[in-house]
VEXDREN-2710 file (C-alpha; in Angstrom, 1 decimal):
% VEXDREN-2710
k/r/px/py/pz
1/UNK/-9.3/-56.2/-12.2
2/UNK/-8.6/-54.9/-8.6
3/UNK/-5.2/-54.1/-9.1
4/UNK/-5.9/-52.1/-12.3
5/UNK/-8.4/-50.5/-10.7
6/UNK/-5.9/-49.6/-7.9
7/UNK/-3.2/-48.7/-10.0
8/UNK/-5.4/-46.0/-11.6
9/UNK/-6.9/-44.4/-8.0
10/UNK/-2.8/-44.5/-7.0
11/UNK/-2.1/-42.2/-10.5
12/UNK/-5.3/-40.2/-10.3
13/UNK/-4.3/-39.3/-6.5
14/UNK/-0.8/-38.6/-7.8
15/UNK/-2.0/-36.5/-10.6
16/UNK/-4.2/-34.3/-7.7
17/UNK/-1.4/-34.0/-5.8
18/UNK/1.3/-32.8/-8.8
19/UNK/-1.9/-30.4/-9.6
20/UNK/-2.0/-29.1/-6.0
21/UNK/1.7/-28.5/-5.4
22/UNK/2.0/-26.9/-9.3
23/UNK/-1.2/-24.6/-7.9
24/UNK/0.2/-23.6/-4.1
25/UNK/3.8/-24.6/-4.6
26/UNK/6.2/-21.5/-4.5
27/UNK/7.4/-21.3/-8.2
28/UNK/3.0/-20.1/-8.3
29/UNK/3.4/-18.0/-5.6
30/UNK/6.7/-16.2/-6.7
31/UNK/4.8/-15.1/-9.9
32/UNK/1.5/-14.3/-8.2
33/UNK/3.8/-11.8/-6.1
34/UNK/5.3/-10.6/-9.3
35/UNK/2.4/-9.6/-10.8
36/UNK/0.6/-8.2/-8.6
37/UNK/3.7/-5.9/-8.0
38/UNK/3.3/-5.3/-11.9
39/UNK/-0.2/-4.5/-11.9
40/UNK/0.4/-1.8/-9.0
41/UNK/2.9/-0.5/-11.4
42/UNK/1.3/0.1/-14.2
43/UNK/-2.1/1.0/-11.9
44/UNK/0.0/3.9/-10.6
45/UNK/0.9/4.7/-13.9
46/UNK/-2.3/4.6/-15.2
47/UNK/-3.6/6.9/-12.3
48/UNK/-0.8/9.3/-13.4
49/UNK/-1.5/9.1/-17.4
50/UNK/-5.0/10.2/-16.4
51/UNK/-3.7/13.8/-16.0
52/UNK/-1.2/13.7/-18.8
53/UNK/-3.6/16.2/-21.0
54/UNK/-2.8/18.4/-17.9
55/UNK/1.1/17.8/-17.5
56/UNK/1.3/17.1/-21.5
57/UNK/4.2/19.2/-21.9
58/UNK/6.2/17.5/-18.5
59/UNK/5.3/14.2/-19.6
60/UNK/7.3/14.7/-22.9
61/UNK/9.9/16.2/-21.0
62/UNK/10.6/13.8/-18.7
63/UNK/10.9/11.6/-21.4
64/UNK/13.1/13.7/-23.5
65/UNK/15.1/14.0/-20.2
66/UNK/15.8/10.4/-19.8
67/UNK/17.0/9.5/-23.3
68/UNK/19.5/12.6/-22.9
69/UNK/20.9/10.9/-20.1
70/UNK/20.5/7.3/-22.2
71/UNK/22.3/8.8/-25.1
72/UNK/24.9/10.8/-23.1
73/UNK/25.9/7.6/-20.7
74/UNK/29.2/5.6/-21.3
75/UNK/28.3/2.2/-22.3
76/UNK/27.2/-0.2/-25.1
77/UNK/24.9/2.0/-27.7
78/UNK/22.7/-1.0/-28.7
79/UNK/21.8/-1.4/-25.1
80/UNK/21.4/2.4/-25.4
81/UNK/19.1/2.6/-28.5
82/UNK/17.0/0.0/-27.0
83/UNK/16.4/2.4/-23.8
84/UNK/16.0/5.3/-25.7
85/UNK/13.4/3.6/-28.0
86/UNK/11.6/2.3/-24.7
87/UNK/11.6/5.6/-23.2
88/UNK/10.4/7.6/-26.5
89/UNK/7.4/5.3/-27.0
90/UNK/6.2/5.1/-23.3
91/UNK/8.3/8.0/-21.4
92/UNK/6.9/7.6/-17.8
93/UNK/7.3/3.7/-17.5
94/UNK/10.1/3.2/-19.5
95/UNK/12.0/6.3/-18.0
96/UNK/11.1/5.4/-14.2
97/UNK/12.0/1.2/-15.4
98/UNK/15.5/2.6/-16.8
99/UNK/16.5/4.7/-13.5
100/UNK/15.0/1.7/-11.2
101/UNK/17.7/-0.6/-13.4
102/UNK/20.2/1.8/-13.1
103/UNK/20.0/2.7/-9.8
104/UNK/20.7/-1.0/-9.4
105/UNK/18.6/-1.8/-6.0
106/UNK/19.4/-5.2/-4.8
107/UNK/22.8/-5.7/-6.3
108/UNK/25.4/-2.9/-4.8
109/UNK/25.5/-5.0/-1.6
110/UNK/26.8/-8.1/-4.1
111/UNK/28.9/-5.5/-6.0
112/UNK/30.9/-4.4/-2.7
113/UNK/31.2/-8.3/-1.8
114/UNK/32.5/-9.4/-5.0
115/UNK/35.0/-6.4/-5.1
116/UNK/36.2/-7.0/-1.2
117/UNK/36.7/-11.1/-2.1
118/UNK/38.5/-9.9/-4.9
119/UNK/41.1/-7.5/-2.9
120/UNK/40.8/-10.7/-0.1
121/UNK/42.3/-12.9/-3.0
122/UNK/44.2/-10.7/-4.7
123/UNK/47.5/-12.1/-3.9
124/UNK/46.1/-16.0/-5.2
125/UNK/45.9/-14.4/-8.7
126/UNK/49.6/-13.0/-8.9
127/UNK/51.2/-13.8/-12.0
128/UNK/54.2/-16.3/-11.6
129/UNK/57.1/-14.5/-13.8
130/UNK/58.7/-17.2/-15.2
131/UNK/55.8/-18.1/-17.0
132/UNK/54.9/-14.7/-18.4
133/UNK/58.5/-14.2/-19.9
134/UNK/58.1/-17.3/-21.7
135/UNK/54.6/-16.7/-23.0
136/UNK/56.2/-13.0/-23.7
137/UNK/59.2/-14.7/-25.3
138/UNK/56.7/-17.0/-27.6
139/UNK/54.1/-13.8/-28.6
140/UNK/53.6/-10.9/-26.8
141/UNK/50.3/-10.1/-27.9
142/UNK/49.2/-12.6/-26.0
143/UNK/51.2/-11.7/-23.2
144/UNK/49.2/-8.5/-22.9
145/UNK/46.3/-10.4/-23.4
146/UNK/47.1/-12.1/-20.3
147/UNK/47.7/-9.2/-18.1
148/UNK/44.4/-7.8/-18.6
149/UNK/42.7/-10.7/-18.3
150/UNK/44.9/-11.0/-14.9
151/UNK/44.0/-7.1/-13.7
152/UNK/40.3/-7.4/-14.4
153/UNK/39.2/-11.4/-14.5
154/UNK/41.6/-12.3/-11.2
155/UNK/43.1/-14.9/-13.0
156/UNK/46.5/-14.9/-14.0
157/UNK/47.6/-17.7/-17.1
158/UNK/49.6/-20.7/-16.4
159/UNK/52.1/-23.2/-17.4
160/UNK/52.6/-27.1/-16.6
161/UNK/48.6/-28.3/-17.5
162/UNK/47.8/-31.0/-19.0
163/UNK/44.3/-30.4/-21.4
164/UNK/41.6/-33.0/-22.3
165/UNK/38.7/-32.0/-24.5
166/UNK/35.3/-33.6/-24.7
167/UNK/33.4/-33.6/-28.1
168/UNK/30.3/-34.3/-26.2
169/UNK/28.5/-34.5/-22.7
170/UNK/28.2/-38.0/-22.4
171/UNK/32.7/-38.1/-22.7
172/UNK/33.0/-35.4/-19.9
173/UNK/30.5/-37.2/-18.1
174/UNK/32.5/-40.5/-18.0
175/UNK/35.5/-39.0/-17.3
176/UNK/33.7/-36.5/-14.5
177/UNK/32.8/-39.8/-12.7
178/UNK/35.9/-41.6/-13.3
179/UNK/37.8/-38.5/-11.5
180/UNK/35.4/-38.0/-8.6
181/UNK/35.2/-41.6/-7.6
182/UNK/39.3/-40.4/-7.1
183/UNK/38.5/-37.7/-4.6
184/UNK/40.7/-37.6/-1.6
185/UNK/40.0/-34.1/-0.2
186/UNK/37.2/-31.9/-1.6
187/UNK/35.3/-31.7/-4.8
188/UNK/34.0/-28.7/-5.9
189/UNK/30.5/-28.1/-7.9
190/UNK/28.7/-24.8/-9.3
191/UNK/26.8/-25.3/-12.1
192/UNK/24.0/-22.6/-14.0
193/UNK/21.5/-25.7/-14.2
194/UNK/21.5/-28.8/-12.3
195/UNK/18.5/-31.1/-12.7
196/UNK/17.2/-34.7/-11.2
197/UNK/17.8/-37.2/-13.8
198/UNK/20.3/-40.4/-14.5
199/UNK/22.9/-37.9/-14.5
200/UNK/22.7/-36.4/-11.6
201/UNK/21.7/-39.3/-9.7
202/UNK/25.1/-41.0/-10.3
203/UNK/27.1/-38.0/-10.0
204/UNK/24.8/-37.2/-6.6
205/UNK/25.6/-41.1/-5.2
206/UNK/29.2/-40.5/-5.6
207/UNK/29.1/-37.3/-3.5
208/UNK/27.1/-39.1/-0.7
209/UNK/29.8/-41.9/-0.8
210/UNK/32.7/-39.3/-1.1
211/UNK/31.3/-37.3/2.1
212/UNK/30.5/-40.4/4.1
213/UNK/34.4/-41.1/3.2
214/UNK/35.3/-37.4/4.8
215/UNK/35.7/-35.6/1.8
216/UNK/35.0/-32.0/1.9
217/UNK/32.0/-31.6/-0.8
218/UNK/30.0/-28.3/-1.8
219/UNK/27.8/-27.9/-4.8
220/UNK/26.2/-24.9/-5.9
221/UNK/23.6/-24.1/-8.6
222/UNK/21.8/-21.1/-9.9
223/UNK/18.8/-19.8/-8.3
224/UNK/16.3/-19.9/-11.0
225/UNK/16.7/-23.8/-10.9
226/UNK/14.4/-23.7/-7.7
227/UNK/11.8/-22.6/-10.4
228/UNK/11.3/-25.4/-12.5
229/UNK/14.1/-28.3/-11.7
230/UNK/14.5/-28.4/-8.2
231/UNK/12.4/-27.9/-4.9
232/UNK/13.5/-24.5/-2.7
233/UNK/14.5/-26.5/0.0
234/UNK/17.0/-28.8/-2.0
235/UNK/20.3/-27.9/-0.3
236/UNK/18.6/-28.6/2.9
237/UNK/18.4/-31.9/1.9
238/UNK/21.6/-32.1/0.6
239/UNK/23.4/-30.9/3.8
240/UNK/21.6/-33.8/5.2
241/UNK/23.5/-35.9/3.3
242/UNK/26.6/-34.3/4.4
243/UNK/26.8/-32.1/1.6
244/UNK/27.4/-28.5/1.3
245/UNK/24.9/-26.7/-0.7
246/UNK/24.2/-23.4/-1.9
247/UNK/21.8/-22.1/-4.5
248/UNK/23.2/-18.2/-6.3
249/UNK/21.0/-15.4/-6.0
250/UNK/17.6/-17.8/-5.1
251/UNK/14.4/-16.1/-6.4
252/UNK/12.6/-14.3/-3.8
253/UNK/8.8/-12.8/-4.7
254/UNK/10.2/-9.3/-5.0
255/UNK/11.6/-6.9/-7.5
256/UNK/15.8/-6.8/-7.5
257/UNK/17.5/-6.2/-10.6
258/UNK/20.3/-8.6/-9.5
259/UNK/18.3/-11.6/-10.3
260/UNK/18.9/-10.3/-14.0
261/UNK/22.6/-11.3/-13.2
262/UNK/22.8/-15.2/-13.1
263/UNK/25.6/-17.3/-12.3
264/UNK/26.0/-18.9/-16.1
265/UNK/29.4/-21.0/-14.7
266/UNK/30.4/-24.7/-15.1
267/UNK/33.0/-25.8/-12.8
268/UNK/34.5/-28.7/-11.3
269/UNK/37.7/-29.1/-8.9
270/UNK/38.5/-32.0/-7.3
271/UNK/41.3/-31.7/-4.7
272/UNK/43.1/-29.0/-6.8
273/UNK/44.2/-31.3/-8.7
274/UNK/41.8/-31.5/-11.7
275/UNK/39.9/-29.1/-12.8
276/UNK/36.4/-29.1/-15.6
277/UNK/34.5/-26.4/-17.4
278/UNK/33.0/-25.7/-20.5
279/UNK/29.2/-25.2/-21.8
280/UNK/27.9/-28.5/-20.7
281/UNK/25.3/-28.5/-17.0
282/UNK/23.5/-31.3/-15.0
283/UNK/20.7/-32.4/-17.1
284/UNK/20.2/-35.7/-18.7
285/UNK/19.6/-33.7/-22.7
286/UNK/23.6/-32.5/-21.8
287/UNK/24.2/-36.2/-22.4
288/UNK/21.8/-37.6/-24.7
289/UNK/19.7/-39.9/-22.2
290/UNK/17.0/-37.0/-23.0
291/UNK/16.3/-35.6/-27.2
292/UNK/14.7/-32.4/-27.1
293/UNK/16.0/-30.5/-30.0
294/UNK/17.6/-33.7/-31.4
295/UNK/21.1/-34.5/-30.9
296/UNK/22.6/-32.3/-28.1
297/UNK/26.3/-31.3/-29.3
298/UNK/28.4/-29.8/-26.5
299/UNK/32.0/-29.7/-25.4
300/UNK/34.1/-29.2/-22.2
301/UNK/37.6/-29.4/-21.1
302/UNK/39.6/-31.0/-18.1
303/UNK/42.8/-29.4/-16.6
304/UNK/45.4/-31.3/-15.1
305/UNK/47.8/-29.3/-13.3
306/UNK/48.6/-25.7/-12.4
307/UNK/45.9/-23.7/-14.0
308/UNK/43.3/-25.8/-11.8
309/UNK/44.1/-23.1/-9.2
310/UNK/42.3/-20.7/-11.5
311/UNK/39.2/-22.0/-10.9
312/UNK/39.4/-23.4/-7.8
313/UNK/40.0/-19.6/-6.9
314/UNK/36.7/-18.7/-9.3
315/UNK/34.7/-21.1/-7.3
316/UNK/35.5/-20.2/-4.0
317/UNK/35.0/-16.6/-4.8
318/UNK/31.4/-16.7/-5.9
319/UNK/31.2/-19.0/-3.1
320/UNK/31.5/-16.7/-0.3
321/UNK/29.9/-13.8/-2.1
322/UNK/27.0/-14.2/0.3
323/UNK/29.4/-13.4/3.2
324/UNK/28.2/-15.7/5.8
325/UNK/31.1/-17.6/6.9
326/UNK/34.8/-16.7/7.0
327/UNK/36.9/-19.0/3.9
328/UNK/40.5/-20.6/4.6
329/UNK/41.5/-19.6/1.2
330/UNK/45.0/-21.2/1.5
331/UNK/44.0/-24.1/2.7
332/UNK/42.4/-25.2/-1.4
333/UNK/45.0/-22.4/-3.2
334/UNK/48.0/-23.2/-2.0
335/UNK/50.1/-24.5/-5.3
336/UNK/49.8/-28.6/-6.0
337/UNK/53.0/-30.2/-6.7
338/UNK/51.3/-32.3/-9.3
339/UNK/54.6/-33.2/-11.2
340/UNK/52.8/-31.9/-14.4
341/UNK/55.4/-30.7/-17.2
342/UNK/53.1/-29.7/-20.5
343/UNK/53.7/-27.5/-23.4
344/UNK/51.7/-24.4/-23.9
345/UNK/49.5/-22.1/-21.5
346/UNK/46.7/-22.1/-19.8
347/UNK/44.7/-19.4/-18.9
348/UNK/41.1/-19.9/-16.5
349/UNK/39.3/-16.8/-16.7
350/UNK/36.0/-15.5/-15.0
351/UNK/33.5/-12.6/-16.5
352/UNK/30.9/-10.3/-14.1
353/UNK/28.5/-8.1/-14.6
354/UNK/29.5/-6.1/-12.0
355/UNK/32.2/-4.4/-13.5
356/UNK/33.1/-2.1/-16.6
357/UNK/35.3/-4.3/-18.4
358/UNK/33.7/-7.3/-20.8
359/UNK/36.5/-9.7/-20.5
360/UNK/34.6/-12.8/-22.4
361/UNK/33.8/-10.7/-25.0
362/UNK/37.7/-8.6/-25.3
363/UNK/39.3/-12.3/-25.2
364/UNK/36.7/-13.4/-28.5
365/UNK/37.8/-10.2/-30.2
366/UNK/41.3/-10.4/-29.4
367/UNK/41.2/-13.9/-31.6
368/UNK/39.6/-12.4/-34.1
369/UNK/41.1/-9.4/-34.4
370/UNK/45.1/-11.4/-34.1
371/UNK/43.9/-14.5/-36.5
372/UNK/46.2/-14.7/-39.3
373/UNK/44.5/-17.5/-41.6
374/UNK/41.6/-18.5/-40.1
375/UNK/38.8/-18.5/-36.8
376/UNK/36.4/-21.5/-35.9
377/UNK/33.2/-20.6/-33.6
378/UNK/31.0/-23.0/-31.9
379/UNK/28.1/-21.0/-30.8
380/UNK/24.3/-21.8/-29.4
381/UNK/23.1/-18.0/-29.9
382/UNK/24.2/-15.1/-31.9
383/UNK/23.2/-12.2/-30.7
384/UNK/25.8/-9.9/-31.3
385/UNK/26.4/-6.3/-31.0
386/UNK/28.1/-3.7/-33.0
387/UNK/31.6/-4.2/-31.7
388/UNK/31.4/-8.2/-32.4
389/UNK/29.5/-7.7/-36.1
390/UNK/32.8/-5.3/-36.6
391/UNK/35.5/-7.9/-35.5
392/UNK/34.0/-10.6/-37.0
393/UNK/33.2/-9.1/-40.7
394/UNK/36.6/-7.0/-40.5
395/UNK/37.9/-10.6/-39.9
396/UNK/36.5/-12.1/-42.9
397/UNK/37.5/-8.7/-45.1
398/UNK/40.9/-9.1/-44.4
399/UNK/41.6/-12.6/-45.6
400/UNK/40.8/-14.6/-42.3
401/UNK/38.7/-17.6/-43.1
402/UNK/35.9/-17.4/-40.3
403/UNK/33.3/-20.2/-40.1
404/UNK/30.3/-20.0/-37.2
405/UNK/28.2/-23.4/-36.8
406/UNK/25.0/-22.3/-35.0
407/UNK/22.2/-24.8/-34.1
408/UNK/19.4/-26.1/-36.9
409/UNK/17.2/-27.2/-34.3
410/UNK/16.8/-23.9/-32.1
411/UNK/15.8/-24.2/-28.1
412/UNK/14.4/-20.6/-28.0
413/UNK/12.4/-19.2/-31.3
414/UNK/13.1/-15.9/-30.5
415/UNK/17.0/-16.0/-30.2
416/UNK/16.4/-17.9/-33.1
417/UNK/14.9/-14.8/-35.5
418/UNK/17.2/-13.0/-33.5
419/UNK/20.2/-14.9/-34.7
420/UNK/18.9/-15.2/-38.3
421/UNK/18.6/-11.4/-38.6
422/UNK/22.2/-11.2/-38.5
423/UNK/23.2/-13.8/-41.4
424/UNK/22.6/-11.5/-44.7
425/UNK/25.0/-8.8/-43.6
426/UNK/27.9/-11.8/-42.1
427/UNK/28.0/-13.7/-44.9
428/UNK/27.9/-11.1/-47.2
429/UNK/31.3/-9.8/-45.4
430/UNK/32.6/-13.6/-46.0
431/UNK/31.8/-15.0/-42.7
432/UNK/31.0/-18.2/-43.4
433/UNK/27.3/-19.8/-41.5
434/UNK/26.5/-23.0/-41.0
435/UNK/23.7/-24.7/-39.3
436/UNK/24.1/-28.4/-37.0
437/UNK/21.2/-30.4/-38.9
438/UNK/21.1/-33.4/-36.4
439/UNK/19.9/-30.6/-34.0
440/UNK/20.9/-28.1/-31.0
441/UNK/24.8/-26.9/-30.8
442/UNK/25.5/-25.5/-26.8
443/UNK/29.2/-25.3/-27.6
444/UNK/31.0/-22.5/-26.7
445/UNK/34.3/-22.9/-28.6
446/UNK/36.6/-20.3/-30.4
447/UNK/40.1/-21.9/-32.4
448/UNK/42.1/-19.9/-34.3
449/UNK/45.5/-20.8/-36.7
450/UNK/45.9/-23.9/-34.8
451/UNK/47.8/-21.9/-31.6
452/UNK/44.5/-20.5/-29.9
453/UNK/41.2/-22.1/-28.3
454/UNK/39.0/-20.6/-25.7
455/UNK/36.2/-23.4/-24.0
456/UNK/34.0/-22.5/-21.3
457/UNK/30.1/-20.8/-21.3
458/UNK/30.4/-17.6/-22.8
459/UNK/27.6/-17.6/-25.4
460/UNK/27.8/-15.1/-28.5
461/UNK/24.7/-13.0/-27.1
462/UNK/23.9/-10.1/-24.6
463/UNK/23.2/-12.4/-21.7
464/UNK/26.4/-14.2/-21.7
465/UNK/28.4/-10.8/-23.0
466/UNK/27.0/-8.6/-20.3
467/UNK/24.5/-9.8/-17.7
468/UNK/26.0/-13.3/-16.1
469/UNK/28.9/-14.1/-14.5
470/UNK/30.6/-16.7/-16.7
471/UNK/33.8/-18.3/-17.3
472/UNK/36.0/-20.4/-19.9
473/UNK/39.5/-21.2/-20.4
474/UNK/42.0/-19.8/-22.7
475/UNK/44.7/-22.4/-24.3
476/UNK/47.5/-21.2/-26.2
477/UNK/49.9/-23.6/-28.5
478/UNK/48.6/-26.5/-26.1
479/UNK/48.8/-29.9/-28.0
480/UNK/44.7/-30.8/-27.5
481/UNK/43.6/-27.9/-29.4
482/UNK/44.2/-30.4/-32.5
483/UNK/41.9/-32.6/-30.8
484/UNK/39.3/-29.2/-30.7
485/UNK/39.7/-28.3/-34.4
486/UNK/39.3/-31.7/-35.3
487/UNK/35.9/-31.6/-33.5
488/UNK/35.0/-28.8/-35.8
489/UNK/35.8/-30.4/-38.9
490/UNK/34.1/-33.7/-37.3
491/UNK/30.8/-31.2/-36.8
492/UNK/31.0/-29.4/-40.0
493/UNK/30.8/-32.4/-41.7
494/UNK/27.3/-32.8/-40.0
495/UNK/26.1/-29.1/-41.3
496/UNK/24.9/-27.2/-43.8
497/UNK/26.0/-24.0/-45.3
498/UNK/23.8/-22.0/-45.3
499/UNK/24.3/-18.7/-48.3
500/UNK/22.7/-15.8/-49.0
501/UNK/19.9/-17.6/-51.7
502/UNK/18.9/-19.4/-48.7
503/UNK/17.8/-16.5/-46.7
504/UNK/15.0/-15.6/-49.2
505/UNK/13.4/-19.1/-48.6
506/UNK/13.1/-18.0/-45.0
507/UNK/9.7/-17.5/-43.7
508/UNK/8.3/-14.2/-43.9
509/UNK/7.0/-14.5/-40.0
510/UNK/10.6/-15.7/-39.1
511/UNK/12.3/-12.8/-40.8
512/UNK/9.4/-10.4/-39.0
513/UNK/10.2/-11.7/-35.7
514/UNK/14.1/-10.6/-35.7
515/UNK/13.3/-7.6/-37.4
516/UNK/11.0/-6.5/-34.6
517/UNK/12.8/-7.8/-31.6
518/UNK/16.1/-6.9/-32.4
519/UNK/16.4/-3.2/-31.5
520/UNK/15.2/-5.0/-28.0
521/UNK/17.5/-7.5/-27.9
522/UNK/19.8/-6.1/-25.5
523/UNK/17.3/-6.0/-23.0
524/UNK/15.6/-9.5/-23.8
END
């Protein structure tokens, strides 16, 4: 009776103390700061509307003025309707929120890093000519594909790799362990979400082991994780482990629009030699130990050879983007006589927001727009704009069979209605929809005509499209993209079509919601 009695005074003082850290703990204090910096916002603005009967005429104005400049600036006009709709209804917030964004306070120090790594590493991403004649030779569309991917992603394509695909987490996850227990050198880590769980813990006691060894680790996660799935202070106690850590862009209790630009990548590189991305982070639900939106379907890829230097080069880059040490570049990119001889190309390829070209989305419309019988998406999100709806309906009126599978089991309800406000006017083009019943797809998969795959974390929405810096990697006529459109059909088999008779069974409160939030979804 003691004991129990015990036991509960030990999980009642545990409780107080989880209460007391989720109450003065600094994920509380972060948003405390945020909103009281809101409410002096909109106080301000509130002491300025009192004299709007008095300025009527500038109030209007002003707002006029701004969605002139909206409407008149180069960029993507969904993004503009949605400012111009913000502005029009609420001219003074909206109009000084959408010169605050543009002015872009916070983030033109990261811009000018991320530019000078780029010039520091140009000559890492020169394009070996042997290889581009022969992938000119086999199609030069994709050879010109290539090249501006290499100009504007700092990657160029590559020959001799070797590709394995992963239908799910739980393979990559074998194999990830399987391949860092073989570290000799340095492994390489920077994943969008990393949280404590079985799978981290085994990947995390292989990295003690490895760097006790004299292996060169680093690991390095996205800020926002220090919100919810790790404490601040984290990579502190992972450098005592011997570990180099390293969180992007951490949260700070101040306004910077740069925290709207996350780093969304999934990489892997272990001595240069092999090489991991894809859509799948560090969370036990990434390999089933953990159901929350049933079964969790997501894929990855491993390279073996050349193209690894593509994103070991992607990794060190955003690495050093905070500037505080000096990086031996050649000592990790200097080319691994691996031995490797594979059929095909390769092509790693990174995406930021802080540049004018959209190089995830320009490689999904490039296989759209080149398919010749038929396209296969794997998507979590579809939240398109203009441009995409084109390629992909033009796809579909031309001939091309094009099949999406989205998830049944959504993790956001909004992106949800957001997604399903698209359906009616795809599949009346002839896209074809389906939906994963045993529950959440986070694939982010493209396959066309059998000679075409791009795997990585470039999701079919605004985020992915234009706010994060994300990656993937581009295969052309390399033998495992069977292995990738067998997947599909593998997955299809587990979906349901979903037609245009379907969409009228939809609630009304469903179909409301992605009516109403879609001329904001570019800002959501």
């Amino acid at each position: 009776m003691t004991e129990k009695v015990d036991d509960r005074k030990i999980l009642l003082e545990k409780g107080r103390r989880g209460v007391l850290r989720l109450v003065f703990g600094r994920t509380t204090l972060i948003l405390l700061m945020f909103l009281v910096q809101i409410m002096l916002l909109l106080g301000i603005v509130e002491a300025f509307s009192k004299h709007v009967p008095y300025f009527f005429g500038g109030y209007v104005a002003f707002g006029l003025c701004i969605t002139l400049i909206i409407i008149n600036k180069a960029g993507n006009p969904e993004m503009k309707l949605s400012w111009a709709v913000v502005t029009l209804l609420l001219p003074v917030l909206g109009g000084v929120l959408y010169l605050y964004v543009e002015m872009h306070p916070g983030h033109r120090m990261l811009e000018w890093r991320l530019n000078q790594i780029f010039t520091e590493t140009a000559h890492y991403a020169e394009q070996d000519s042997e290889v581009y004649a022969a992938l000119e030779q086999a199609d030069k569309g994709t050879a010109r594909l290539a090249d501006y991917v290499r100009k504007n992603g700092n990657t160029p394509i590559y020959g001799n790799t070797q590709v394995k695909y992963f239908p799910l987490g739980e393979d990559k996850f074998t194999e990830l362990l399987r391949q860092l227990e073989e570290a000799e050198e340095f492994i390489f880590m920077e994943y969008f979400i990393l949280k404590d769980g079985y799978m981290w813990r085994e990947i995390l006691r292989i990295l003690e082991e490895k760097a006790r060894a004299g292996v060169e680790v680093r690991v390095m996660y996205d800020g926002t994780c220090a919100l919810f799935n790790l404490p601040y202070r984290y990579p502190e106690e992972l450098r005592k482990k011997g570990i180099q850590c390293k969180m992007f862009s951490p949260i700070h209790p101040i306004f910077s629009t740069h925290y709207n630009n996350r780093d969304h990548r999934k990489i892997t590189v272990i001595d240069g030699k092999v090489g991991f991305t894809g859509g799948i982070n560090i969370g036990d639900e990434y390999i089933n130990r953990k159901k929350l939106y049933g079964h969790w379907k997501d894929t990855a890829v491993m390279l073996e050879g050349d193209a690894v230097q593509g994103l070991t080069l992607m990794f060190l880059q955003m690495w050093n983007v905070d500037g505080k040490t000096a990086e031996d570049y050649a000592k990790y990119l200097q080319k691994k006589e691996t031995g490797i001889q594979s059929d095909g190309f390769v092509m790693p390829y990174g995406d930021s927001p802080f540049d004018e070209e959209l190089v995830g989305e320009t490689v999904y419309m490039d296989i759209l727009n080149r398919a010749k019988e038929y396209v296969q998406i794997m998507s979590p999100y579809l939240i398109i704009d203009q441009t995409m709806m084109t390629a992909l309906t033009f796809a579909a009126k031309r001939g091309v069979d094009v099949k999406l599978i989205l998830p049944h089991i959504p993790d956001k309800k909004f992106a949800f209605a957001l997604a399903k406000s698209h359906y009616r006017e795809l599949i009346t083009a002839g896209v074809r929809i389906f939906e994963y019943t045993p529950g959440f797809v986070h694939a982010k998969v493209f396959t066309s005509d059998g000679e075409k795959a791009a795997v990585g974390t470039i999701n079919l929405d605004y985020r992915s499209l234009y706010l994060h810096f994300e990656c993937a990697a581009f295969l052309y006529r390399v033998p495992e993209i069977a292995r990738i459109e067998e997947d599909f059909q593998a997955t299809l088999e587990k979906c349901q079509e979903i037609r245009l008779g379907d969409l009228k069974k939809e609630s009304l409160l469903l179909r409301a919601e992605g009516w109403l939030l879609k001329v904001l979804a570019p800002l959501m």
